[in-house]
C-alpha positions as CSV (number, residue, x, y, z in Angstrom):
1,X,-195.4,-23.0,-83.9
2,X,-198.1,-21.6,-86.9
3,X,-197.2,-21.0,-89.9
4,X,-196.1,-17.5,-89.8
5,X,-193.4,-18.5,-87.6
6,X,-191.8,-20.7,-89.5
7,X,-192.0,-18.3,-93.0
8,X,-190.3,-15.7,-89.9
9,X,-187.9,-18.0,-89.0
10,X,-187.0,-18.8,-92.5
11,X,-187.2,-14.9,-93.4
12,X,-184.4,-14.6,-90.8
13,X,-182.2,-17.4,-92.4
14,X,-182.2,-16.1,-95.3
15,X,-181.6,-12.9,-94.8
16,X,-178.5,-14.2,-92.0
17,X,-176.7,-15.7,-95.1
18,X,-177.6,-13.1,-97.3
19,X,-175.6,-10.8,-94.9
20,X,-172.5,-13.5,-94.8
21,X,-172.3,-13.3,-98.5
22,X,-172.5,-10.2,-99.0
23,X,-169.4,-10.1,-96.3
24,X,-167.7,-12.6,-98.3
25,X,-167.9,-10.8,-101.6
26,X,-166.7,-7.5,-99.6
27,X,-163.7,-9.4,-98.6
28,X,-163.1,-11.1,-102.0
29,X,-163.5,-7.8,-103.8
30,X,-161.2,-6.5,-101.5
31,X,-158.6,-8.8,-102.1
32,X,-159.3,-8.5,-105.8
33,X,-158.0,-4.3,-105.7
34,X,-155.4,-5.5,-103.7
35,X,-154.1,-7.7,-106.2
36,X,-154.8,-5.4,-109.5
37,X,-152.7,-2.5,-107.5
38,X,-149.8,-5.6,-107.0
39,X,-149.7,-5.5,-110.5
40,X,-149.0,-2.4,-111.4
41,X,-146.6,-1.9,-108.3
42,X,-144.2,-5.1,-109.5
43,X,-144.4,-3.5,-113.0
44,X,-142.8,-0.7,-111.6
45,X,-140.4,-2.5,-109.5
46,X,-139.5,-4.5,-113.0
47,X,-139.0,-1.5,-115.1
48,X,-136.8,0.3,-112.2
49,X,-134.2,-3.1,-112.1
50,X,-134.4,-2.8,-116.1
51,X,-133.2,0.6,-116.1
52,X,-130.0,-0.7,-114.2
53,X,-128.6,-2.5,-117.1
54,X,-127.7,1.6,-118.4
55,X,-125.0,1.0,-114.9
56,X,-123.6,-2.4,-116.4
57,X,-120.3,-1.7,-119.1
58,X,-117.6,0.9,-118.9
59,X,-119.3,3.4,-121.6
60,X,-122.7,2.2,-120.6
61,X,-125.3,5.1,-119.9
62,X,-129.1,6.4,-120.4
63,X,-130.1,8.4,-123.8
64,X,-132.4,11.0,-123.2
65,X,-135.1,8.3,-124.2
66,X,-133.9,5.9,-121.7
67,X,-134.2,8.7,-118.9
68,X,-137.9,9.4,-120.2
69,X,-139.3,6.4,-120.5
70,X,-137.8,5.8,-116.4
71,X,-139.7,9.2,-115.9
72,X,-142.3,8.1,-117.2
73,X,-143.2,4.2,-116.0
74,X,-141.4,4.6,-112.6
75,X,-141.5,7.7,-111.1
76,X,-145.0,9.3,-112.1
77,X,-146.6,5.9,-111.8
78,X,-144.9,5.5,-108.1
79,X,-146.8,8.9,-107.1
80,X,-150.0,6.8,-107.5
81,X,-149.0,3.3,-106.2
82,X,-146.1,3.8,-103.9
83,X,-145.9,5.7,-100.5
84,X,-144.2,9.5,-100.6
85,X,-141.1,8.6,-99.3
86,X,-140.9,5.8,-102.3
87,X,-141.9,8.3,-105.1
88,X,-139.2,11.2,-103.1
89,X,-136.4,9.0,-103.3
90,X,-137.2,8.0,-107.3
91,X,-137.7,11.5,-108.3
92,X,-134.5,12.6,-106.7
93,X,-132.8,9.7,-108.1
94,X,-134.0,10.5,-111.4
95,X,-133.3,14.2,-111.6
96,X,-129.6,13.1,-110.4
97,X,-129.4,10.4,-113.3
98,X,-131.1,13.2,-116.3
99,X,-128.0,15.8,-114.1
100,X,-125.5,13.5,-114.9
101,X,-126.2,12.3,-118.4
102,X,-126.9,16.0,-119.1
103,X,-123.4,16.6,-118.5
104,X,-122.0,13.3,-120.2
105,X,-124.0,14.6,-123.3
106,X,-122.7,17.4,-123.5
107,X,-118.9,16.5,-123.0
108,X,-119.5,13.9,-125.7
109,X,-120.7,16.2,-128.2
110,X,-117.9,18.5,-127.7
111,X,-115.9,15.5,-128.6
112,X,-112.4,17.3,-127.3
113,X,-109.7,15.0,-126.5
114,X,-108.7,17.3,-123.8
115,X,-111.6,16.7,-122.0
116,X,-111.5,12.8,-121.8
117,X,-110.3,12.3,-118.3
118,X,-113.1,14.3,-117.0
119,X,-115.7,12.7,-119.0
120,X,-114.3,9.3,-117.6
121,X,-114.7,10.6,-114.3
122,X,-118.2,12.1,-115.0
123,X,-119.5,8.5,-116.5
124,X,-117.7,6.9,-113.4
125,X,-120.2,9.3,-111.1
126,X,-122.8,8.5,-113.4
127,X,-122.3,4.9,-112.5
128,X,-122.1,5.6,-108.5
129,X,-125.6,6.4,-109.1
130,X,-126.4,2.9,-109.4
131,X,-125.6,2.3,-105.8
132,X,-128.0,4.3,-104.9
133,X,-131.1,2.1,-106.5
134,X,-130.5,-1.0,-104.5
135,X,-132.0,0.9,-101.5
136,X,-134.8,2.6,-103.2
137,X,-135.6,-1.0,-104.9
138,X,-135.6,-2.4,-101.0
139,X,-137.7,0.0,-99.9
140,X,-140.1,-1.3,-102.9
141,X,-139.7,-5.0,-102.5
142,X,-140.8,-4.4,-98.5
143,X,-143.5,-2.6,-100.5
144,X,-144.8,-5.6,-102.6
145,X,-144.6,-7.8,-100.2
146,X,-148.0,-9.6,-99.9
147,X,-149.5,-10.8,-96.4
148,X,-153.0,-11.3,-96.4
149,X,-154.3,-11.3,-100.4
């Protein structure tokens, strides 16, 4: 074997675990976007279970900021990180909950006695609303749900 074999065969070693490093880093960078999109999807998943303390109380329920701010960190953000059936079901859920408190707010500021009994019923429906999030937050959880990271 001269010389210039063994600079060959050493070449070749080199570049063989230059190749299974670069693999590596592929894999570990890989798992790294994995991760950082985790992130963001358990932040959503926290701030949807936050927004069901506004279902907890008898004259419990959303203001307008409440409803904006679930608009806002859930439903737009689950476009991006969340599969369309995900994002469908929060966007439907939250158009039914801004429905709802539209009509509370409205009853309220009338403020007529008359009208009491079917405010009551109208905050009751309001609060039926709630049963509807513990399949959307499933659907989530099955979602963030880590396996190989």
């Amino acid at each position: 074997m001269t010389v210039t074999d063994v600079i060959a065969w050493l070449a070749f070693g080199a570049a063989a675990l230059s190749a299974l490093y670069a693999r590596w880093a592929v894999q570990a960078a890989n798992r790294a976007n994995r991760l950082s999109v985790q992130t963001e999807r358990v932040e959503i998943y926290r701030t949807l279970l936050d927004f069901g303390r506004h279902f907890h109380g008898l004259f419990a329920h959303p203001v307008e900021g409440d409803l904006d701010l679930f608009k806002r960190k859930v439903v737009v953000l689950a476009e991006l990180y969340f599969p369309p059936a995900i994002y469908e079901a929060l966007d439907t859920f939250h158009k039914d909950c801004w429905n709802s408190w539209y009509s509370i707010a409205e009853l309220e500021f009338q403020n007529d006695d008359a009208r009491r009994g079917e405010l009551m019923q109208m905050k009751q429906g309001f609060k039926r609303l709630h049963e509807r999030m513990g399949p959307i937050a499933d659907m989530m959880k099955s979602e963030l749900k880590v396996h190989d990271v």
